[in-house]
N, C-alpha and C positions, 0 to 999 in steps of 0.2 A: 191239513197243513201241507200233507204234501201234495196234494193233488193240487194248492195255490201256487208250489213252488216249479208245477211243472208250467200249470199255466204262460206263470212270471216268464219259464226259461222259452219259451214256445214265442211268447211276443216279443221278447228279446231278441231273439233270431230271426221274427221278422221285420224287425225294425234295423238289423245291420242289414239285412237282404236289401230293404226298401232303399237306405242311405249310400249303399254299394252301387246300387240302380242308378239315382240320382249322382253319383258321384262319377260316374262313368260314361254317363249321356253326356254331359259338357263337353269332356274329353273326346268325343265324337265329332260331336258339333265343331270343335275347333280344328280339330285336321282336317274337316269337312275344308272349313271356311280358310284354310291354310292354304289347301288344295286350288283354291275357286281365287282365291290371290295370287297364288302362283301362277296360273292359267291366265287370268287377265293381264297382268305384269307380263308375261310372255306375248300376248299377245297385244301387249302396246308397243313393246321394244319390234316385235319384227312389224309393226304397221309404221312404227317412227322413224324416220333417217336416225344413222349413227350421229353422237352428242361432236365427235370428234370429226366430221365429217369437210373436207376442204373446201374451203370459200373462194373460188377460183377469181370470187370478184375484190378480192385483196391487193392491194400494192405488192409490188414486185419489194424485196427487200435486197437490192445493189452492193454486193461484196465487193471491192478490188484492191491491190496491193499498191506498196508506198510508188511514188516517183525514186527512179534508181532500181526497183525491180525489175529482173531480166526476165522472170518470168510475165508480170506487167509487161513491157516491154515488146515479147513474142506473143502474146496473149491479143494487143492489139492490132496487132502489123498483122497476124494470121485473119483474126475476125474483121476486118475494115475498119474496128474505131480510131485507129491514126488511119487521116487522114492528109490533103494536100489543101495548103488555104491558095488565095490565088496567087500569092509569090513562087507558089512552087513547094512551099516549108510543110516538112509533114508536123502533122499539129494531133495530139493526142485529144476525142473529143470523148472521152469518158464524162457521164454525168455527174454533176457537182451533186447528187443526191446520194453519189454512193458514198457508201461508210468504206475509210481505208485499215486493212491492215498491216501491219508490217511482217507479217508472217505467213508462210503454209501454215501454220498452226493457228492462226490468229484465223485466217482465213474459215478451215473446217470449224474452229470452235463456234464461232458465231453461225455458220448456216446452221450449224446442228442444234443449234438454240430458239431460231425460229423458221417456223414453217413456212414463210412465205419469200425465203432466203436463194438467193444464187451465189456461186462466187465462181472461182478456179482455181489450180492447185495443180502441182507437182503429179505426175501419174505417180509414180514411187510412191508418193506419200500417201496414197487412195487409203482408207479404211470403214468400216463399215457405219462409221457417225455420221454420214453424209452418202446419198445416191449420186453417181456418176452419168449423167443421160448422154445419151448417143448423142453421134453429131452429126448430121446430113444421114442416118443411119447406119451408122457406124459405130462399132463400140471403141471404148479406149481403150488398148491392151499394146501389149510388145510386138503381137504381131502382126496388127493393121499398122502400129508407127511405122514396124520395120518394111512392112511391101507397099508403105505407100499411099493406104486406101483411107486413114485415118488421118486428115490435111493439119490436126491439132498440134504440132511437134517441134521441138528444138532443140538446138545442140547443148551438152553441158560440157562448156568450154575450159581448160586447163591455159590461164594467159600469163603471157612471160614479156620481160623487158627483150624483146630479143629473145635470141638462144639464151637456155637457160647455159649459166656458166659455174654455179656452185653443186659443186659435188653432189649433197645430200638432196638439192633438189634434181639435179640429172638422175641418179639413182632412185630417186622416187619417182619422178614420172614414167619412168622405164616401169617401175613396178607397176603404176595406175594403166601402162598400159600393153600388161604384158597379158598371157591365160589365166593367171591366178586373179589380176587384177579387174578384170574384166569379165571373170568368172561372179566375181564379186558384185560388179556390176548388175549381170544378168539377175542374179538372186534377190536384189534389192529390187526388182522390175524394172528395171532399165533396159536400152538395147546395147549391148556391148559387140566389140570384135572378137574375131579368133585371139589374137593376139597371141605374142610366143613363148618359149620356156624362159624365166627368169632366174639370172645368177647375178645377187647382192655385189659390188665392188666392199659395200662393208665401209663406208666411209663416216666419220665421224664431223659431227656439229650441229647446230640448231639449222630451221627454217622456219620462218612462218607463213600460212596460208591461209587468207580468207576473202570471202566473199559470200557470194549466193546463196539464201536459206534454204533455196531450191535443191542443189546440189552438196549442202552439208551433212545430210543423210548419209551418203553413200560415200561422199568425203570422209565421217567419223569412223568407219569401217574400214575405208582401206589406208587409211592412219592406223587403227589399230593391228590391221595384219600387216603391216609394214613392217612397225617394231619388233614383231617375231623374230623377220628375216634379217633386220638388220639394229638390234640394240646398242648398236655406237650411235645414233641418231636420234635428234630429240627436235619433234616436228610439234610447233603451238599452230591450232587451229581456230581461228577467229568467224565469226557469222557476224555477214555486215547486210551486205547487197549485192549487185554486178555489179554496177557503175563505180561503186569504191571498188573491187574486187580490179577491175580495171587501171582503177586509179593508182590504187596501191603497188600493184607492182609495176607501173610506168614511175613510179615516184621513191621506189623504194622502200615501203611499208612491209610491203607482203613481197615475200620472194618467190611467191606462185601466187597469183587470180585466182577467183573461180568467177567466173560468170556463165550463166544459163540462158545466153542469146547468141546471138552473131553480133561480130564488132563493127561498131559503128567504123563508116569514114574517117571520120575525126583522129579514131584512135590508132587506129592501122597507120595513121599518117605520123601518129608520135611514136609512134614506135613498139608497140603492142602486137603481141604474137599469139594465137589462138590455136592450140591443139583439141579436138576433139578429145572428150574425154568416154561420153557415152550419147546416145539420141536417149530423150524424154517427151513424152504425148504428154498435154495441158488439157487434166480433165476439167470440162466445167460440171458444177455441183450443186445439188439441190438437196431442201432436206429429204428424210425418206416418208413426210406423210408427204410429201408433193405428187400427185397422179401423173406427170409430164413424167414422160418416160423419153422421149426424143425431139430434139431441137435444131434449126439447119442453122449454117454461120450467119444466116442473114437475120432469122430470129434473134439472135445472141447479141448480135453487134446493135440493131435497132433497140433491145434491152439496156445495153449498155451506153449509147450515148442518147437513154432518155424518149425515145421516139413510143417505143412499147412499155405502160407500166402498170400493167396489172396483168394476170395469169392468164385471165380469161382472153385477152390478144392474144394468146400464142395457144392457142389449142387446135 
């Protein structure tokens, strides 16, 4: 008996040996086979092009901003798409293909939506939802606007009926272009002046100001440090366009402008007064899988009214 029981326990132990065996080989075999997937999979991704990789023979997708846009406005006059028909009349020849925004925001949101997008924008307003490409080789910044070398730029204009004649607005421009105000400026990425020490008269009552979506960035800040210096004043700020920004205060709406161009003929002749407020470079924008890293005015302009529409023309 017992020499049966040792038997028993002898082929019992070789039979979890044997089953341990067997149970253990699989699990080889399959990290084997894990291993040898891995490796092949590796080595299809690096024999394959990236899944993500840009189709350069894609449509061009045409950003640009409403009619009444000042940055519209400079945007074209800098790149050659206004043109002269043969009356003499400059004629905006932006292509009927492009999608309009009414916004710097309206603008970056959609290039950053598709990749085979262009638009323009406000320097100020640059961030990193959208690539900024060079222009004739040139990057966009404060300090190609300011020496010069960067041809993309425009004024952001402070327009008045004349001299301004209401207190809170004399006192305010004084501020927009004093050191403080102008310091504020620079910070925003703008090009500001030295500009000088300011002391508040402290005068009291409303004003309103609006215009340019361009220039309400930098508007909405030094509106708010204003009212530090001077809390008897209660300034409502509106976001329209230039051309109303113009309108408005030739007509009484707005007791200050803003528009982000130079003033046309027309309106110097009615009676519109334009202060510099700050210089702004007009970056054009691309999304950030697009490989165009630099574009010259000539490229841009033939994009935009229509002549170039696919990627692969501009390379």
């Amino acid at each position: 008996m017992k020499h049966n029981a040792i038997t028993a326990s002898v082929l019992s132990a070789a039979m979890l040996a044997s089953l341990a065996a067997c149970g253990s080989a699989p699990a080889s075999s399959e990290a084997s086979s894990a291993e040898v997937s891995s490796a092949e999979a590796s080595s299809v991704e690096s024999a394959a092009p990236a899944a993500d990789a840009f189709d350069t023979a894609q449509d061009i997708a045409v950003f640009t901003r409403e009619d009444g846009s000042g940055t519209r406005g400079a945007f074209i006059e800098l790149t050659g798409v206004e043109q002269k028909d043969a009356d003499g009349k400059k004629v905006d020849m932006t292509t009927e293909a492009a999608a309009v925004q009414s916004s710097t925001n309206g603008v970056m949101t959609a290039v950053a939506n598709d990749a085979t997008a262009i638009g323009y924008i406000s320097l100020g307003s640059l961030n990193d939802t959208v690539k900024a490409v060079t222009v004739d080789g040139v990057k966009a910044g404060a300090d190609t606007v300011k020496d010069g070398s960067y041809t993309l730029a425009r004024p952001f204009n402070i327009i008045t009926n004349g001299d301004a004649t209401d207190p809170v607005a004399v006192d305010f421009i004084a501020y927009c272009l004093s050191a403080d105000g102008q310091a504020l400026a620079t910070d925003k990425g703008y090009i500001g002046s030295e500009g000088e020490a300011f002391t508040s008269a402290q005068p009291a009552g409303k004003i309103v100001v609006g215009g340019s979506t361009s220039v309400a960035p930098l508007m909405e800040k030094l509106v708010e440090a204003y009212k530090t210096v001077n809390p008897n004043a209660e300034i409502e700020h509106l976001t329209t366009d230039s051309t109303t920004g113009v309108s408005g205060a030739l007509d009484g709406s707005y007791t200050i402008g803003l528009a982000s161009r130079d003033l046309k003929d027309s309106e110097t002749e009615a009676g519109a007064k334009a202060t510099v407020l700050a210089m702004d470079g007009i970056a054009v924008v691309v999304n950030p899988e697009n490989p165009v890293e630099n574009l010259t005015v000539d490229q841009i302009k033939n994009i935009y009214v229509g002549e170039v529409t696919t990627w692969d023309e501009v390379e």
